[in-house]
MIBA-87629 format. One record per residue: residue in three letters; x, y, z of N, C-alpha, C in turn. Coordinates in steps of 0.2 Angstrom, whole numbers, plus 5000, padded with zeros to 4 digits. Layout:
BEGIN
alaXYZXYZXYZ...
***
This chain:
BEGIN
unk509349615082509049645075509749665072unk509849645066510449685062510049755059unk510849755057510949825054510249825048unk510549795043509949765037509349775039unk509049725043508449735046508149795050unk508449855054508549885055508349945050unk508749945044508749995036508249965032unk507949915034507149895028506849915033unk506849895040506049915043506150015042unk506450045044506650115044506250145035unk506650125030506350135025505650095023unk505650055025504850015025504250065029unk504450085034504050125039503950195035unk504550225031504350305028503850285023unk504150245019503750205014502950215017unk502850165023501950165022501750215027unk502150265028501850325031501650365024unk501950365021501750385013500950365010unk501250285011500450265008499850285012unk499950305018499550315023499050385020unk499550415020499650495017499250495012unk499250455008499050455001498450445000unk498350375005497450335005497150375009unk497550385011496850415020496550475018unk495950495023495750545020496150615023unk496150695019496450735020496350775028unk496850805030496850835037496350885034unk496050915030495450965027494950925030unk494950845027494250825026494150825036unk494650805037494450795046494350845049unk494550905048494550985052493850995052unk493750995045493051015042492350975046unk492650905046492150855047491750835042unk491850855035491650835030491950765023unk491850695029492250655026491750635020unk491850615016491450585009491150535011unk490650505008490150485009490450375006unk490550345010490750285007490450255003unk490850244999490750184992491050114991unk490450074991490850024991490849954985unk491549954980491149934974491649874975unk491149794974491249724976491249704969unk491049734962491149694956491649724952unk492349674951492849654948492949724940unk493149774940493249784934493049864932unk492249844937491849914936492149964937unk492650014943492950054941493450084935unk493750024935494250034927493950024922unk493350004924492950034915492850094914unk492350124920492250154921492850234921unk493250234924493950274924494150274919unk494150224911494450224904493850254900unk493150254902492750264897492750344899unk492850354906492750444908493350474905unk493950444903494350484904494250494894unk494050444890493950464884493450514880unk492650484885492250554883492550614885unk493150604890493250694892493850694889unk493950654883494850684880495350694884unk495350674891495850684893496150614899unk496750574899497150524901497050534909unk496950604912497150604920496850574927unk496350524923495950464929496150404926unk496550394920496850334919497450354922unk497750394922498550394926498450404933unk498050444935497750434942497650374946unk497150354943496650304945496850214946unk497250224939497250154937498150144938unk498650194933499250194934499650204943unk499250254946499250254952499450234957unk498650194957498550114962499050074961unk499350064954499849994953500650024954unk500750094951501250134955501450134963unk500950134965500950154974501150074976unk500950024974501349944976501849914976unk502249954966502949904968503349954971unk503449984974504049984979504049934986unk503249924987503349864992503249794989unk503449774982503349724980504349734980unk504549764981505249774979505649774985unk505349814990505749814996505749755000unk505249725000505149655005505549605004unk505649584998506149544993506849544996unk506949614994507549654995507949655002unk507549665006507749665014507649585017unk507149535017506849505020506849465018unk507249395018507349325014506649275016unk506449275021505749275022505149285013unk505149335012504749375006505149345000unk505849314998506049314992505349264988unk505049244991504549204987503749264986unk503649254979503149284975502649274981unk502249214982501449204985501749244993unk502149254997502349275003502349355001unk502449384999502449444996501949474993unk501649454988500849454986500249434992unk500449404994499949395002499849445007unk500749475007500649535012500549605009unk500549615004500349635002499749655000unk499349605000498649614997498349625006unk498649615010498349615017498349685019unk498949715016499149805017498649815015unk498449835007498049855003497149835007unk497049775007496449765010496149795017unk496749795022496849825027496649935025unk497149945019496750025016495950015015unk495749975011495049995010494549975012unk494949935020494349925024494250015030unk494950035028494850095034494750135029unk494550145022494250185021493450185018unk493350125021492350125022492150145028unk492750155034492550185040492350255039unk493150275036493350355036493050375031unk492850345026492450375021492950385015unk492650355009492850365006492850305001unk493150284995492950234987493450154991unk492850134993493350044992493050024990unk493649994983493349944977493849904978unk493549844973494149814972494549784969unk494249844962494749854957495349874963unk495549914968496049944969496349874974unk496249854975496549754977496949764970unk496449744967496849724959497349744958unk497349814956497749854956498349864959unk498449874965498849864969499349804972unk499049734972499149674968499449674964unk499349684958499749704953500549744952unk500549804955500949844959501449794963unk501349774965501649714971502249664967unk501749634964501849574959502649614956unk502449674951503049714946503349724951unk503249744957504049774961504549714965unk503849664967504549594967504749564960unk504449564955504749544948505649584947unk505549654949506049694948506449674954unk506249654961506649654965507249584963unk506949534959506949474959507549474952unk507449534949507949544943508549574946unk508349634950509049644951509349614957unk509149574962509549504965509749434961unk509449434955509749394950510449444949unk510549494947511049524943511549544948unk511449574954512049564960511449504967unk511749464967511649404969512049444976unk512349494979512649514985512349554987unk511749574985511349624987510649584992unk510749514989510449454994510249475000unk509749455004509749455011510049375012unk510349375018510749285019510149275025unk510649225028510149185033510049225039unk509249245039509049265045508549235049unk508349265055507949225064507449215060unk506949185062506249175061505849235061unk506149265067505649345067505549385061unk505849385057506049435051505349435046unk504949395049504149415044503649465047unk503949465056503649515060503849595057unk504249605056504549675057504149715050unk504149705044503449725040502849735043unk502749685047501849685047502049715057unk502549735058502549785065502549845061unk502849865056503049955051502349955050unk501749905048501049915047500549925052unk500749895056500349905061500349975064unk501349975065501550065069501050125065unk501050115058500750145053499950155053unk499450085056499050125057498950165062unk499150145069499050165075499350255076unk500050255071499950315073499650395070unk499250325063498850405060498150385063unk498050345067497450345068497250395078unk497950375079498050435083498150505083unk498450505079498650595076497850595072unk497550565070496750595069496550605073unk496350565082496050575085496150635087unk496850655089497250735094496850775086unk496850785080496550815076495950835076unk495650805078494750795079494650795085unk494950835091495050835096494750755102unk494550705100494350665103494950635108unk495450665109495750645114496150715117unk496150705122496450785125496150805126
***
């Protein structure tokens, strides 16, 4: 394992411990035992209408920036960093693929843990992905030395191992939380 790879998988790991952080539900929602009641919305758009038409009857932008802005902000850094570290991912569909499997993978565990999986947040996050390898792709066009060179085959494992370590160890720090283990 080089140094490089090494310094993405480290940064990629903070990275989706963050996202983690972000989706998952709150260490309140688990103490209390009072997780939200799951939602599960299958037709394309429905939330984002909905989040643009609520934020204008109530005068106020903070479930479009929230909701919509967000979702597609929380992606491109992993549309950027996978690029970036992993010559593997320099391709658009290899990057948007893993990406959508992150993101699918969030709101399949939050129909477990309770909580909104739609699929506007696919989209959105998708999206997200897309713009962060676009930028990733601009500035390795603009320093070409910033490149990742030729690497092992293993080097599509070490993302989808920072994802995996990511579920495991919040799913265990919930368990010790909700005492089911100890």
């Amino acid at each position: 394992m080089k140094k490089r790879d090494v310094c993405g998988a480290i940064v990629l790991l903070v990275y989706l411990m963050g996202v983690g952080l972000v989706t998952g539900p709150s260490l309140y929602q688990l103490l209390v035992g009072r997780l939200p009641e799951p939602k599960l919305e299958l037709i394309p758009f429905v939330d984002i209408c909905k989040v643009i038409t609520d934020s204008i009857a109530n005068h106020h932008g903070a479930g479009i920036t929230l909701n919509i802005f967000g979702n597609i902000l929380l992606f491109v850094p992993l549309g950027f960093l996978l690029p970036l570290f992993w010559r593997y991912f320099g391709r658009a569909k290899r990057t948007i693929l893993f990406e959508f499997g992150v993101s699918l993978s969030i709101e399949l565990i939050q129909i477990i843990a309770g909580g909104v999986t739609s699929v506007d947040d696919l989209l959105l996050n998708t999206a997200g992905a897309a713009v962060g390898f676009a930028l990733a792709k601009l500035l390795l066009r603009a320093c070409p030395r910033l490149a990742p060179k030729r690497q092992g085959g293993a080097q599509r494992a070490y993302p989808l191992a920072c994802w995996v370590a990511v579920i495991l160890l919040a799913t265990v720090s919930d368990m010790l939380t909700l005492g089911l283990i100890w």
